[in-house]
N, C-alpha and C positions, 0 to 999 in steps of 0.2 A: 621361295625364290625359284625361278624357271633357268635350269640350265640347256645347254645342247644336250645332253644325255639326256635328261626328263624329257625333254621336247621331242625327240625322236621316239622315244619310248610314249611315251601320253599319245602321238601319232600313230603308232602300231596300234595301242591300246583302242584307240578311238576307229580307227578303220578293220581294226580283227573284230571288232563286236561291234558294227556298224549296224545290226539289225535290231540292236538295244535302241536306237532311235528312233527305232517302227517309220519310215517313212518321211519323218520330219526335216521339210525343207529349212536349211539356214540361211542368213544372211547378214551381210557383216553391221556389224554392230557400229561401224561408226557412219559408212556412206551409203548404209541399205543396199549394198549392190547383192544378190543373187549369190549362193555360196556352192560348189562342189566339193569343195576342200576346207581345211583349214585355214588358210590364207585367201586375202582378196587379194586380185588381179587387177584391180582399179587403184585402190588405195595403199595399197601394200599391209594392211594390219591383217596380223598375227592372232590368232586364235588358240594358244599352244592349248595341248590337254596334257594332265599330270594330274597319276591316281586317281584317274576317270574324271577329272573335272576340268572342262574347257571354261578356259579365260578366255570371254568376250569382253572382257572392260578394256577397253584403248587405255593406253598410258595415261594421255590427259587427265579422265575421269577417275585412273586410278589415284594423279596424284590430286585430285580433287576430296575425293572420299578419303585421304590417307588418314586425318587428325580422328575424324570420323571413328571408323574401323578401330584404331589406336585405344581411342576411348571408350568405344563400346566391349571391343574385347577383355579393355582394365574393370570394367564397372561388373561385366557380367559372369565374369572370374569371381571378381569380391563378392556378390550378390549367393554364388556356388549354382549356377544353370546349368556346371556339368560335373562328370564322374571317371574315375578310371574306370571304373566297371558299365562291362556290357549291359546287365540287366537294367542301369538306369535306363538307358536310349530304348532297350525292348520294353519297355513299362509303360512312355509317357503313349498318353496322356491320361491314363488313366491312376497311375503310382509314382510318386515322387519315393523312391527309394532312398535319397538322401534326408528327406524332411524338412530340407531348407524352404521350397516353395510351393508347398501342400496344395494351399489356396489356393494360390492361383491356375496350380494345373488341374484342380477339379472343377474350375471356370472353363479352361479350355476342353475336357473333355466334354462337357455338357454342350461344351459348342460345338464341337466335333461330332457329338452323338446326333445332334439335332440335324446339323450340316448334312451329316449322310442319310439319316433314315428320313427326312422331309423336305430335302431340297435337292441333294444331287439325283437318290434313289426316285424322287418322283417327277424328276426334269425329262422331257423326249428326250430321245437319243441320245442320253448321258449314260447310261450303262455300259461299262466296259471300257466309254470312251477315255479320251486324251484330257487328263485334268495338268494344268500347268498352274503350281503351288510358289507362288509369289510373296519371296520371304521367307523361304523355308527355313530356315534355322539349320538345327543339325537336321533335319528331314524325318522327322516324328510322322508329322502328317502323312509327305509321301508314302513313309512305309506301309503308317496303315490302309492309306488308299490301294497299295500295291494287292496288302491281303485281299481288300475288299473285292478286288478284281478289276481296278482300274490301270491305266495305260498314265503315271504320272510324271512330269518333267517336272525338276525341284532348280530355283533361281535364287540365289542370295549373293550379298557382297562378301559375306564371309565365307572363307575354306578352310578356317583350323579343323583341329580332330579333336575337339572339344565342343565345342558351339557353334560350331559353321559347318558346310559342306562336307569336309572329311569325315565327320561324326558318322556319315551317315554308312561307311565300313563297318559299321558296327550292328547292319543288316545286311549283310550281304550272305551270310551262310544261311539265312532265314527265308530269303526269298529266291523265287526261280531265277529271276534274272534283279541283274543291278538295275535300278532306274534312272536315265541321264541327269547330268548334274553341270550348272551352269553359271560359271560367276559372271552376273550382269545387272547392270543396275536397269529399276524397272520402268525408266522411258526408253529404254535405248534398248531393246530386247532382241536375240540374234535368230530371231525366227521371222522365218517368212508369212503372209498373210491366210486369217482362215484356217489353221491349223488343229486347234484344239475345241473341247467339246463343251470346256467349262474353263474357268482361269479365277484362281483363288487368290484373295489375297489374304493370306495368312497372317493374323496380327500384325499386319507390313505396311500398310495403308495410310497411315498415320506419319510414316515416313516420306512420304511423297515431300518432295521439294515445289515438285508443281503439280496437284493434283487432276489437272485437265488432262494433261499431257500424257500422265501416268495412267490414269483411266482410260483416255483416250488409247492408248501402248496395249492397252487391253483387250479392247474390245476390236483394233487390229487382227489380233492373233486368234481370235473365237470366229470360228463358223460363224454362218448363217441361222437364227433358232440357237445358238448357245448362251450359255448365261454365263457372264462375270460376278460374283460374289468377292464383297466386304466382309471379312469374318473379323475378331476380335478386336476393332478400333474402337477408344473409345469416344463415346459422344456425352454432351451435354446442353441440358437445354437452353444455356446461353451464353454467348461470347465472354461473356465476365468469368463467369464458370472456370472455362475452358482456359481461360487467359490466366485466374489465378493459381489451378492444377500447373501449369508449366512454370509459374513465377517458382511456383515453392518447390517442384520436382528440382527447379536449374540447382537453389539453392543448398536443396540434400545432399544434391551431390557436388556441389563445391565444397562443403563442408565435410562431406566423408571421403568423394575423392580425390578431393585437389581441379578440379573441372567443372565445368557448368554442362560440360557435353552437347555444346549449342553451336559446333562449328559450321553446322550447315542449316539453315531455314527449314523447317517440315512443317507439315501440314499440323503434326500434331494431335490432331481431334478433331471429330464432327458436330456438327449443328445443323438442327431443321435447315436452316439460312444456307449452311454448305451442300447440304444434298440438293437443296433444290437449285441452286445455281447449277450444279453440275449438272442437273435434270435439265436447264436450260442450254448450255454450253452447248453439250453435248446429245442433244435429242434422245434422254434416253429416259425411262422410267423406272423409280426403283419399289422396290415390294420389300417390305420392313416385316422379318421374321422377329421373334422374341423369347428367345429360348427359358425356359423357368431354370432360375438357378437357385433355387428354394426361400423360406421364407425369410430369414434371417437379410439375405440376401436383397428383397423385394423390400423390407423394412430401412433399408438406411437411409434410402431420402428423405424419412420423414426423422428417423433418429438425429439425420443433420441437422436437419433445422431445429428440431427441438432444441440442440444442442447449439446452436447457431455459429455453425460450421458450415462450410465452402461444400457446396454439391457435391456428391459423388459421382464418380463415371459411373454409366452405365452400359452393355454390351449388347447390340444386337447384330444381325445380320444381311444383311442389303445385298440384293440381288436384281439383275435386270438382264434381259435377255436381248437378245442381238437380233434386228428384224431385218 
């Protein structure tokens, strides 16, 4: 919760390390107008910062996302995504120090490996440059892009100090400077156009309510020659597929959480049929990377069906570049 005291405080905070923003134009989150400050002069909304993270979500959308949020934070608590101890968040994604979800984050470092040594590493003018990590979580990624020597702005709807934004205190003695941190949902982003070198969407893609819109919000904020990247959403080769993954997901968790966790429509998943629509929509083209995440791995599709079982997701990485 934002009081007067935080609010003036997050305001210092935000203006005494004004050059942690390296340059980056804002703008307000609800009517696009042009940003100097924290506050729009047009519309009156409020951009407070506290403990380095500016709320750009307008009320509205906050009380839009609230059931949301709620239930995500319930599930991903009970699931164990976070830890009192530091070393988990300096670990991922390479060490689940917990051991609750081994698997999956040796998925996502694979993706991350390949991410940086064959796509960002070999994109023009992506070196060094401004990566905006969409979906950041507690901001894993950020950090490690921070080592790597990137310039990264981290966006999510969540700010706990557990699995949201706040987590990401849990680098800051690690690296030179903090990297900005922004709660905002990601059609409505509070940056001005052209801005960034590259804009990721961190296993967050999936969440799109309206995927046009959201891509479209993307490729807004990418230069000219910059690439938007899809990283871990999953895809399947056909809408049935896709449709019965989320039947029996809603259902898991009705039954272990009390929720279906289905308050808001998302995209959910991709399909050949989905990229290329968006390839339409949006005039854009995407370049399908495919990271090996070993054999056992590369074998379940065929294990499904033998077993005649519902497809598996599979992960790759889509990228397209801004002309």
């Amino acid at each position: 919760m934002f009081t007067a005291a935080s609010e003036r405080e997050g305001r210092k905070t935000f203006l005494a390390n004004d050059h942690l923003f390296l340059g980056v134009r804002l703008q307000c989150s609800r009517c696009r107008a042009k940003l100097d400050k924290l506050e729009c002069d047009f519309c009156g909304l409020k951009m407070p910062a506290n403990n380095g993270i500016v709320c750009a979500l307008p009320p509205d959308r906050a009380s839009h996302y609230a059931h949301f949020i709620e239930d995500y934070e319930r599930i991903r608590a009970a699931e164990g995504r976070w830890s009192r101890k530091g070393d988990f968040y300096l670990s991922l994604p390479y060490t689940d120090v917990t051991g609750r979800n081994s698997k999956q984050w040796k998925i996502r470092a694979l993706s991350y490996d390949y991410l940086l040594d064959r796509v960002l590493k070999q994109g023009r003018r992506l070196d060094g440059g401004r990566v905006l990590d969409l979906g950041a979580g507690n901001c894993w990624m950020s950090h490690r892009l921070a080592l790597a020597g990137y310039r990264p702005f981290a966006v999510d709807l969540l700010t706990n100090d557990q699995d949201g934004l706040g987590a990401a205190e849990n680098f800051r003695g690690h690296l030179r400077a903090m990297f900005p941190r922004f709660q905002a949902e990601l059609a409505r982003l509070p940056f001005q156009d052209e801005q960034f070198d590259a804009v990721i969407f961190n296993a967050s893609f999936h969440y799109a309510e309206d995927p046009v819109s959201t891509l479209s919000e993307a490729l807004r904020c990418v230069r000219s020659g910059g690439m938007v990247i899809i990283s871990d959403t999953p895809w399947y080769s056909s809408e049935e597929s896709g449709r019965r993954m989320v039947a029996e997901r809603y259902a898991s968790f009705l039954e272990r959480y009390g929720t279906a966790s289905d308050s808001i429509r998302s995209l959910e998943y991709l399909t050949d049929d989905r990229l290329r629509d968006l390839e339409q929509q949006l005039s854009v083209r995407w370049t399908i990377h495919s990271p090996r995440y070993g054999l056992k791995w590369a074998m379940r599709p065929l294990i499904a069906r033998l077993s005649n079982r519902r497809e598996p997701s599979q992960f790759r990485i889509y990228t397209t570049r801004k002309e």
